[in-house]
Structure formats: C-alpha cells, structure tokens
N, C-alpha and C positions, 0 to 999 in steps of 0.2 A: 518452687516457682522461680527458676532462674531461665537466663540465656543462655545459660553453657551449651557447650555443641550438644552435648547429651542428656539432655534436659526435653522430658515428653512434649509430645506437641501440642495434649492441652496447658502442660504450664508454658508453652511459646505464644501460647494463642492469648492467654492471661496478661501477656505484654505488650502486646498491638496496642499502639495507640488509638487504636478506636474503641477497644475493650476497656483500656486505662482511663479515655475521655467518660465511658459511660460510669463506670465504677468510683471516680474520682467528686461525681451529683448523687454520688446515693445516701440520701437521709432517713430511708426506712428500710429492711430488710422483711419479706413476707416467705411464710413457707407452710407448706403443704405436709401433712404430716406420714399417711403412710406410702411408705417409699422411699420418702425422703428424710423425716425426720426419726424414721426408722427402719427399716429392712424389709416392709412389707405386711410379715408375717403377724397373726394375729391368736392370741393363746385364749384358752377360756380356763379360769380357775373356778372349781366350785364354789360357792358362797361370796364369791368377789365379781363374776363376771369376766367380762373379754378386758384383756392387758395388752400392752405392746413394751417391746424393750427398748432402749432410748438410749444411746451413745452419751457417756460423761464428757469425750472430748468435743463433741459440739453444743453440746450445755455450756460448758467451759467457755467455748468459740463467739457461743451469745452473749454469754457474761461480760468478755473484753469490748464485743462490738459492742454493746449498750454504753459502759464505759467510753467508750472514745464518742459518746454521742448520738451513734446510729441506734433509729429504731426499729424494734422485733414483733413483727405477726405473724398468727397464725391463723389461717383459713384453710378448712377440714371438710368434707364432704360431711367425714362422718362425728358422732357426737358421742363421747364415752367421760366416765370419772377419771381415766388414768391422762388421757390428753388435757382434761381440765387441773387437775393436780400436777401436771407438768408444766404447763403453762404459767403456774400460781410458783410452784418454784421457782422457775429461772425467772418471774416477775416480768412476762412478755405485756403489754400492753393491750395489743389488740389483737383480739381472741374473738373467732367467728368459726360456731362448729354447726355442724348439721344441714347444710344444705351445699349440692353439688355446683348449684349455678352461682358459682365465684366470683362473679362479676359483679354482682349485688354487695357482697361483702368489699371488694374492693372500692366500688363507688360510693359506700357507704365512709371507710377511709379514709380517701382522698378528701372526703368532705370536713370529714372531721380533722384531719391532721391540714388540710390546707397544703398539701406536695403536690406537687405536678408529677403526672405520669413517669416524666424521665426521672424522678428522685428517687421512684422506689424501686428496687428489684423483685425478683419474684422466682421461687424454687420449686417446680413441678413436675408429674413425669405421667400422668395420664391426661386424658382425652379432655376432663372437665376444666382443666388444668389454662386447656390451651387460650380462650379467651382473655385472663389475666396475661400469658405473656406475651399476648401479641401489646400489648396496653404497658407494659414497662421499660421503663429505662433498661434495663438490662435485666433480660433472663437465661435460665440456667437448666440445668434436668441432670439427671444421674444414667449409668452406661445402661440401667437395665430400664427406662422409659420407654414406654412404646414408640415408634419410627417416626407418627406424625408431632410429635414430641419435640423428639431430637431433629425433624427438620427445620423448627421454627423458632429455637432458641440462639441467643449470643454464646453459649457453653455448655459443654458436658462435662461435668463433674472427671475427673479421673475416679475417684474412690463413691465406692456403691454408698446408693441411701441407707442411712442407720447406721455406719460405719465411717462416717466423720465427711459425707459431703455438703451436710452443714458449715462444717468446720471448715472445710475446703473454701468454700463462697465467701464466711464472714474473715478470713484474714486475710483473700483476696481483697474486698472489702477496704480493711483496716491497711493493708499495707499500701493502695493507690492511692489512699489519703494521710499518708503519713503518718501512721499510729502503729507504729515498731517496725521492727526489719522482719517480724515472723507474726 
C-alpha cells in the first residue's frame, strides 16, 4: 500500500483522503465469513460435519488490530461449530451466526458497543451483505463479490476472501491510524 507510480490502484485508492478520513474513525471491524473470512468453499468431513479453511495471515491480521484497540465481529448468515471455534480463538467479541438479515445483528451492536455507524466498517461480498454496508463508515468486498456488491462499497480487496483480504482491511485499518508502517 504505497504511492509509487507502480503501486495498484486499489492500494492508490487506500490513500485518498477520503478513504484515509473514513479508516482513520474506525473503532470496530465487522466481517462476513464465507467469502470473506474464507474462500468460499465449504467441506463436509464424516463424523465432524461441514468445515471451512481459514487464513492464518488474517487471524494474525485480527490479532494486531485488536491490539492496537479496534474491535472484531463477526456476523454469518450461516451457523456452524468451525465459525464458533474460530471465533473463540482469535477471541472476536461479537459473534452473531445464523440469520441472513444482518442488519438486526448490526443494530444489535451499535447498541451494545455505543459507535456510530461511521466507526464501524464492514467486510461483505453477497446480496444479504448489502444492507450493513450501505450503514458503515467504511465498506469493503473482495474481487470475486457479486457486481451489486462491488457497486456499493468504498473498496475492493485486491487479494480474494480466505486468502488474506481480511488481512488486507485490518492493516489498512492499523496503518491510517498510526499502528506500524505494515
């Protein structure tokens, strides 16, 4: 995420001060899990049920953003033991699985944590998605979201869900508010 001449145009876009203003209020981080907090794809093992794979480097990514202060949710259409277990590892706070109308879980949120809409962002890439970002400070989706997605969001990930566009957001995140150079 530089201004070099040859530096992609979503990390150019990540500099706009209008990007940097919004990024610079954000006290909660919220995310969407498949697609985004992973690749999509969904496995089913015998005797354990449906699994999903989950990127270390944006675990990691949460880890620092919590550290520097900002807080991690997660709100799921859908509801499984491996999302709950993941959650309970990287110690996300608020966790809201199983219902598609997201906007409930986020007004449930806002209530309890007391932020204003511009404080939280928001990381989605389907349809049920879109409600919450039209309602945040700054939102985001990854390349492969569906189009009415990617017309309503402040950013598109460079790097696909599940493959560190987690990661991508929270050091954006961390570095408009001064918490490291990366």
């Amino acid at each position: 995420m530089t201004n070099l001449p040859g530096a992609s145009l979503s990390a150019k876009l990540l500099q706009t001060p209008e990007i940097q203003a919004r990024l610079k209020k954000i006290k909660l981080l919220l995310l969407d899990v498949d697609g985004v907090m992973t690749d999509g794809r969904i496995f089913w093992i015998e005797s354990q049920g449906w699994t999903r794979q989950f990127n270390v480097k944006d675990g990691y990514g949460l880890k620092l953003l919590m550290a520097a202060g900002i807080q991690v949710g997660i709100i799921s259409g859908g509801k499984s033991k491996d999302v709950e277990t993941r959650a309970a590892f990287l110690k996300v706070h608020h966790v809201f699985l199983g219902d598609e109308n997201k906007i409930v879980a986020f007004d449930k949120i806002v209530a309890a944590t007391g932020l204003k809409p511009d404080e939280i962002a928001f990381v989605g890439d389907d349809l049920f998605d879109i409600p919450v970002l039209e309602r945040v400070g700054f939102s985001a989706t990854v390349p492969h979201a569906v189009n009415p997605v990617k017309e309503r969001v402040h950013y598109i990930t460079e790097t696909e869900g599940g493959a560190g566009a987690v990661r991508e957001v929270a050091d954006a995140i961390r570095k408009a508010q001064g918490h490291g150079p990366y």
